[in-house]
Structures are given as structure tokens and as C-alpha cells.
N, C-alpha and C positions, 0 to 999 in steps of 0.2 A: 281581194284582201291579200297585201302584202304577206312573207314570210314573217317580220318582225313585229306584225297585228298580233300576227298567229300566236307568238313566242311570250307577247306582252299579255295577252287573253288567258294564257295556258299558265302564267306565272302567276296571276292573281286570283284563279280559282283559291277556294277558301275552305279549308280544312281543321275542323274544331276551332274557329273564329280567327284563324292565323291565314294569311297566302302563303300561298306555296314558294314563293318566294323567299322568302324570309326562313320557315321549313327546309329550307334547300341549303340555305345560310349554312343554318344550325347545325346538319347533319355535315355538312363539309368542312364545316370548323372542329367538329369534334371527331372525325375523322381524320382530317387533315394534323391535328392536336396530337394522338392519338400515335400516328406516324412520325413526327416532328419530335414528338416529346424530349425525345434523347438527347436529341442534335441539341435542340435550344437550352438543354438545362445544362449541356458541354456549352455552348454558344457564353451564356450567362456565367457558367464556371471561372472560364476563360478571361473573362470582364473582369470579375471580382477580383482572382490569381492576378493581374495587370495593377488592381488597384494597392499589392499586398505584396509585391515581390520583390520590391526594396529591404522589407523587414524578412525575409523567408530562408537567410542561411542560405542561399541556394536549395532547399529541399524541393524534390522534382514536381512539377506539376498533377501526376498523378494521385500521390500523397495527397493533395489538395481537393481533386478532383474525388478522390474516392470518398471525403468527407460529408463535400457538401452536397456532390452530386444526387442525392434521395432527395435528401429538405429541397432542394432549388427544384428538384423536378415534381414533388407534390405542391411547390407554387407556380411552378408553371403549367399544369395542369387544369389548379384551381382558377386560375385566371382565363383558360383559355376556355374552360367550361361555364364561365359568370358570360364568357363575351359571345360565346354561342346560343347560350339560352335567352341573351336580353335581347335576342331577333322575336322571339313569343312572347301572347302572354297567354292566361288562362284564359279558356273560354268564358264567357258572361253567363251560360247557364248552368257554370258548377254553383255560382253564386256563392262564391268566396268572399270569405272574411278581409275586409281590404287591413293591407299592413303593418298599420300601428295598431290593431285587436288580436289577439289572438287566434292563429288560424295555422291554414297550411302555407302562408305566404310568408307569414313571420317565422314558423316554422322554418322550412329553408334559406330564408335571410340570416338570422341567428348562426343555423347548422355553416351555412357558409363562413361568416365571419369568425367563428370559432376554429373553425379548419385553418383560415389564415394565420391566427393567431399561432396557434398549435406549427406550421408553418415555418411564421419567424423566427417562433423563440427555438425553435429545431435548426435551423440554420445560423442564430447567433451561438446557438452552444457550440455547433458543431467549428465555427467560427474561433471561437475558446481552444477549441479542442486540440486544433490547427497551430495556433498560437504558440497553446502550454509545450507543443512541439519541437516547435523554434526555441523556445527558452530552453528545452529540455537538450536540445544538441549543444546550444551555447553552453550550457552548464558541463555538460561531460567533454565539451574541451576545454570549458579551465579547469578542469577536476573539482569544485566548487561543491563539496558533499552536503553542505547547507540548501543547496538551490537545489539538487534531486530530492531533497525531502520536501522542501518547500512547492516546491512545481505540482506534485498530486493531489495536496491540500488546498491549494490559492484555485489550483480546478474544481474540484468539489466543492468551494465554499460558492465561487460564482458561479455555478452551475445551479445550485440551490437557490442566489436570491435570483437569478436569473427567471429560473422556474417560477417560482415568488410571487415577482415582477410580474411574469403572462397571466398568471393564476388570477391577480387582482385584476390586471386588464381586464380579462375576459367579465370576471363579473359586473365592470364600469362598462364594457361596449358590447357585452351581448346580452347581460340581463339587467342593467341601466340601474343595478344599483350605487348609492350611494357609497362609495367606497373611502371617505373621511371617517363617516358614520361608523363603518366596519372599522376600521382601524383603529378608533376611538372605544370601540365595544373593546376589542381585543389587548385593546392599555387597561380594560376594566378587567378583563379577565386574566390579564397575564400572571398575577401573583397568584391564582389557582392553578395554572399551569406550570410555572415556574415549582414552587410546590409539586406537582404531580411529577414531574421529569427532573426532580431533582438529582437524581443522579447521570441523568444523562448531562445537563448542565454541568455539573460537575467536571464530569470528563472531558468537556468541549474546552471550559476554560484550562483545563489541565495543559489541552491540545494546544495550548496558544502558550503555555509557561516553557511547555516545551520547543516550541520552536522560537520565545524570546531568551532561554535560557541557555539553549544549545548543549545539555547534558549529552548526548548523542545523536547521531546524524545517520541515516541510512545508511547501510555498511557495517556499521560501528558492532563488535562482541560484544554485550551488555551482561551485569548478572545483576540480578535484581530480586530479593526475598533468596530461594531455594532454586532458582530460575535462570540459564545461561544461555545465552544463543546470539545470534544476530539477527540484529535489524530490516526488515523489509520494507515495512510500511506504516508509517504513522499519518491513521486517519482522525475524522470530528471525534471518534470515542473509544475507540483504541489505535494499541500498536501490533501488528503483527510480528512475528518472533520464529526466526527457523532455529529452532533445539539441535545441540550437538546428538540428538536421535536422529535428527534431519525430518520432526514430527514440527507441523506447520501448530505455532501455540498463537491465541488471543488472547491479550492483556488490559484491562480497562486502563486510559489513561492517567486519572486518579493513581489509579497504582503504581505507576511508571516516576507519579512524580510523589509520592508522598514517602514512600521505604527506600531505602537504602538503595545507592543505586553504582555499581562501581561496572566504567565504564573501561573493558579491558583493551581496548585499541588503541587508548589515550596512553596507554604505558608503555613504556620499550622493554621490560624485561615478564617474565615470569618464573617466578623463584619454585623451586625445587628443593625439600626439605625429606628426610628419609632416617632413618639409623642400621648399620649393618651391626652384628653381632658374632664376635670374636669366642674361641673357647676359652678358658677360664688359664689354661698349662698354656697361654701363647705371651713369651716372654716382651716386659715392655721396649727393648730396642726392638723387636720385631713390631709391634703398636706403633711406636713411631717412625719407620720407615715406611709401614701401608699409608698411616696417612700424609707423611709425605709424599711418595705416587703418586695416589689419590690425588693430590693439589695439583702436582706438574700434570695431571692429566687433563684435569677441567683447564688449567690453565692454558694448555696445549690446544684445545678447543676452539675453533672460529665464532663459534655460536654462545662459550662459556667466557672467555678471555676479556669480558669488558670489565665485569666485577671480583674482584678478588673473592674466592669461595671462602669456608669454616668447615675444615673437615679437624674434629678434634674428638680427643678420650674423653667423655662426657660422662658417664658412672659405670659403677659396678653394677651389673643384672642379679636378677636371683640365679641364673643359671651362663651368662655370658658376659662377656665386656664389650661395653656396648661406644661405637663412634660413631656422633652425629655429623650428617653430611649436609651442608647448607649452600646451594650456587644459585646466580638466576642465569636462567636463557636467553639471549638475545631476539628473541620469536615470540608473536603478540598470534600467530595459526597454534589453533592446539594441534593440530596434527605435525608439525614440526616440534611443536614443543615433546613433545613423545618419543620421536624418533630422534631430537640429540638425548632425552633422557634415558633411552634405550641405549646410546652408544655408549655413556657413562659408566651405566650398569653392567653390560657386558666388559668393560675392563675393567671395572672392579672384582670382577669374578676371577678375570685372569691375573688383578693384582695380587691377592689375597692367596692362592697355592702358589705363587712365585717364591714368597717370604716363607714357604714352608708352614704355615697359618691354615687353619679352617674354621668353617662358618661354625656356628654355636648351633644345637638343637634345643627345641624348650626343652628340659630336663627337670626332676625333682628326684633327689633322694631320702629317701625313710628309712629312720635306724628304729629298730625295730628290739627293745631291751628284752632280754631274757629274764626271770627271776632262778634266785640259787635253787638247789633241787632240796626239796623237805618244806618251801616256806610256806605259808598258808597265807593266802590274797585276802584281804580281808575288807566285805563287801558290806556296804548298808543299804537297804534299801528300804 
């Protein structure tokens, strides 16, 4: 007896109703699988990046590669474990439920098919994800503040029906229900759910007023109710808000669009309104010299100098005389706005003892009548 007698005899010994052969298959494919995994799911990456790097901004391959590389390698996994196993079958004396019954057969068929699915739609998100990427660099080179707001939300909306989308799959190819049928239930129930999420509804469409309405854009200073900050994030049901506390606020959409909403970035100035208060013995050529300074000094101002200021004798106080000072600033950052209204302030202090003039204090005085001596107060009570 030949060596290859030997080899063909020793291969077809039979082990739980399988040869060894086939046994041998299995364990080297998923060993082999196992080893390989990496490579092929970089292999497969590679493919894909080729199919896609026309539209890619030039963003490096890695970028790419770090995405999909998971989802491509739990498909290639799954595939490589379908093609190892289908060397076997069950033995004839577990006397298993054959496949279209419920069993352990359909079991693992179902479990596999759901894995794929889970899968795809992991690999098309991540696919999205890539994508919204490329748009998102396009967009911060044409400075496009529309399309960085838009870019987050167009991701989470298709990433939702996307999800959606496998959701229904799954129940049409692994549990073989009719999915018209479902769909048609769910037109039946949708006005009780509509109904029940009415508010979230609410905010979603809010989420679309605002992005057809473009009240503000990512970036944007907003004040809103009793509410100041900037823009980070407008999601399906709010908008995120960094507060000049630098404290991270949630805002329900609805809210964003239904009060009052003034958006401070749109503006070029911010106005500065104030009154200084003069003592009562400060004669009026001297009143009208401070506030003329006053003028030539805002007006002197790189930051003041676009709008002609109001700095004028506006009334009598009970205790000083009082001039209202009115400018705007050239500065949409509050922190600039501060620091040229700090530089203002501090020369007015040094306007004000130049002209020999000082500030008012709140003051009140009480005269206080004496009666003649002998008279008699005459009290009712």
C-alpha cells in the first residue's frame, strides 16, 4: 500500500459523521481566518479607499482605514467562519430539527444572517461617516458656517434611517416577517405616537426651520429669552450653547425658534450706554468742556470712531448732574467689548480732575426745623 493509500484512508476516517478531511478544512480555515483577518480587512479597505479617492479631499488613507477597518473585519470574519463550517454537518444522531423548523439549525442561520446585517449597516454608517468628513473639510475651506451646521445633522439624520432601514431588513430576512404589513400597522398607529412625542416632534421640526431659516449658524453669539452664549451644536431636539460662564447649556429647539432671538454676530457694533455724575458747584463751561473730551476721545478710538457717540447734560440728579454717555464698539467678542469700554472709562476719570470737576456722591440733606423756645407742640392722638 502506497503512501497516498495511506493518506486518502487516514483522511476519510470519520469523526461525529464528518471525515477528517473536511475537519481539517475547517479548523485551517479558521485558523488560517484568524491570522489573515487583519491583512484582508486592510486588503478589502484598500479596495474600497480606490473606489472613493476621487471624492476624498485628499484625506490620508488612514483616516479611512481607521473607519471601516472594525465593520470590514467583522465581515470578513463572518464570511470566513460560514466557509469553514459549511466543510460539516451535524451528525444524524443529534437528530436535529432540519432548517426551515425551528431548531438549532435555524438557530445559527438566523444568528448568522443578523450578524451580516449588523455588519453592513456598520460599514455603510461608517461609510457616512467618512463622507460627512470630506464635506466637513470642504466646508471649513470655504468658511461656509451653513454647511458646519449642516454637516452634523444630514449625519445623524442618515445614520437614523440608515439604522431604520437594517432594523426592518432584519425583521423581512431573519424572522420572515411581513414588513408592508408592519409598516401599514405603524401608519395605524402613528397619530398615537405622534400624540405621545409631541414634543419631541415639535423640536425636530423646529430643527429643520432652523436650518431652512438660518437664524444662526454654528459659531454664531445668540441671546435668546435671558440666555447669551454661542452656538455649538444644533441637533434632531436641541441646540447646544456655550454661556459666557463658559457652562455647556441645552436648549429645546422649539425654544430657539419660537422667542425672541437676537443674533449678536450678525451685528457690527455693540452700543455702550452709561451716566457719569458731576457735583452740583461744577460750573456749566466746565460740563461742556468734559463732554466735549469725552467725544474727541471716543472719537480718537479705533474701535469707537465709526459711529458718532452722545455724550450730553441730560438732567438734574437729586444729588448731581448727571451726562449720559451713548457709543457703540466696533467688536461683535464680549471680551473686546470690555476692554475698549474699560479704555473709555479709565479716560474719563482722567478727563474729569483735568477740568478741576469731581464725581458726585449719592448725598441727601435734612433740614431739620427748630420750634421758638416757650411754644407748646400740639399733638392729637
Amino acid at each position: 500500500m502506497d503512501i497516498w493509500t495511506q493518506i486518502h484512508q487516514f483522511l476519510n476516517q470519520r469523526f461525529w459523521d464528518n471525515r477528517l478531511e473536511n475537519i481539517l478544512w475547517c479548523i485551517g480555515l479558521l485558523v488560517l481566518g484568524l491570522l489573515l483577518r487583519r491583512i484582508l480587512s486592510v486588503f478589502l479597505g484598500n479596495l474600497l479607499f480606490k473606489l472613493v479617492k476621487k471624492e476624498t479631499e485628499n484625506l490620508p488613507l488612514t483616516d479611512f482605514l481607521k473607519l471601516v477597518r472594525r465593520p470590514v473585519q467583522m465581515f470578513v470574519t463572518l464570511v470566513l467562519v460560514y466557509t469553514a463550517f459549511s466543510f460539516l454537518k451535524f451528525p444524524a444522531e443529534w437528530h436535529l430539527a432540519p432548517i426551515k423548523q425551528f431548531g438549532l439549525r435555524r438557530f445559527l442561520l438566523k444568528s448568522y444572517q443578523l450578524l451580516m446585517i449588523i455588519a453592513l449597516t456598520w460599514t455603510v454608517i461608517n461609510f457616512i461617516n467618512f463622507f460627512m468628513l470630506v464635506w466637513a473639510r470642504r466646508a471649513s475651506r470655504t468658511g461656509s458656517g451653513i454647511n458646519e451646521q449642516l454637516i452634523p445633522f444630514l449625519k445623524e439624520v442618515m445614520k437614523v434611517f440608515l439604522v431604520i432601514f437594517g432594523f426592518f431588513l432584519a425583521l423581512g430576512v431573519v424572522f420572515n416577517l411581513d414588513i408592508a404589513s408592519i409598516i401599514a400597522g405603524l401608519g395605524i398607529g402613528g397619530l398615537a405616537v405622534a400624540l405621545a412625542a409631541k414634543e419631541s416632534l415639535e423640536n425636530l421640526f423646529a430643527s429643520f426651520t432652523i436650518f431652512l431659516d438660518k437664524p444662526f449658524v454654528i459659531g454664531d453669539t445668540v441671546h435668546v429669552g435671558n440666555i447669551q452664549g454661542t452656538v455649538e451644536k444644533v441637533g434632531f431636539r436641541s441646540t447646544r450653547i456655550r454661556t459666557l460662564d463658559k457652562s455647556s447649556l441645552t436648549l429645546p429647539n422649539k425654544m430657539m425658534v419660537d422667542q425672541a432671538l437676537d443674533n449678536l454676530t450678525q451685528r457690527r457694533f455693540r452700543r455702550a450706554k452709561f451716566t457719569i455724575n458731576l457735583s452740583y458747584n461744577t460750573p456749566a463751561n466746565t460740563i461742556k468742556a468734559i463732554c466735549e473730551d469725552i467725544r474727541l476721545t471716543i472719537a480718537s478710538n479705533d474701535w469707537t470712531k465709526s459711529e458718532p457717540a452722545q455724550v450730553r447734560f441730560s438732567e438734574f440728579g437729586e444729588s448731581s448732574l448727571t451726562i449720559l454717555i451713548v457709543f457703540f464698539v466696533e467688536a461683535v467678542d464680549w471680551s473686546d467689548y470690555n476692554r475698549i469700554r474699560e479704555e473709555i472709562n479709565f479716560s474719563i476719570m482722567q478727563i474729569v480732575p483735568a477740568h478741576r470737576a469731581s464725581f458726585a456722591l449719592p448725598a441727601h440733606t435734612l433740614h431739620i426745623a427748630r420750634e421758638p423756645a416757650g411754644s407748646v407742640l400740639n399733638s392729637t392722638y
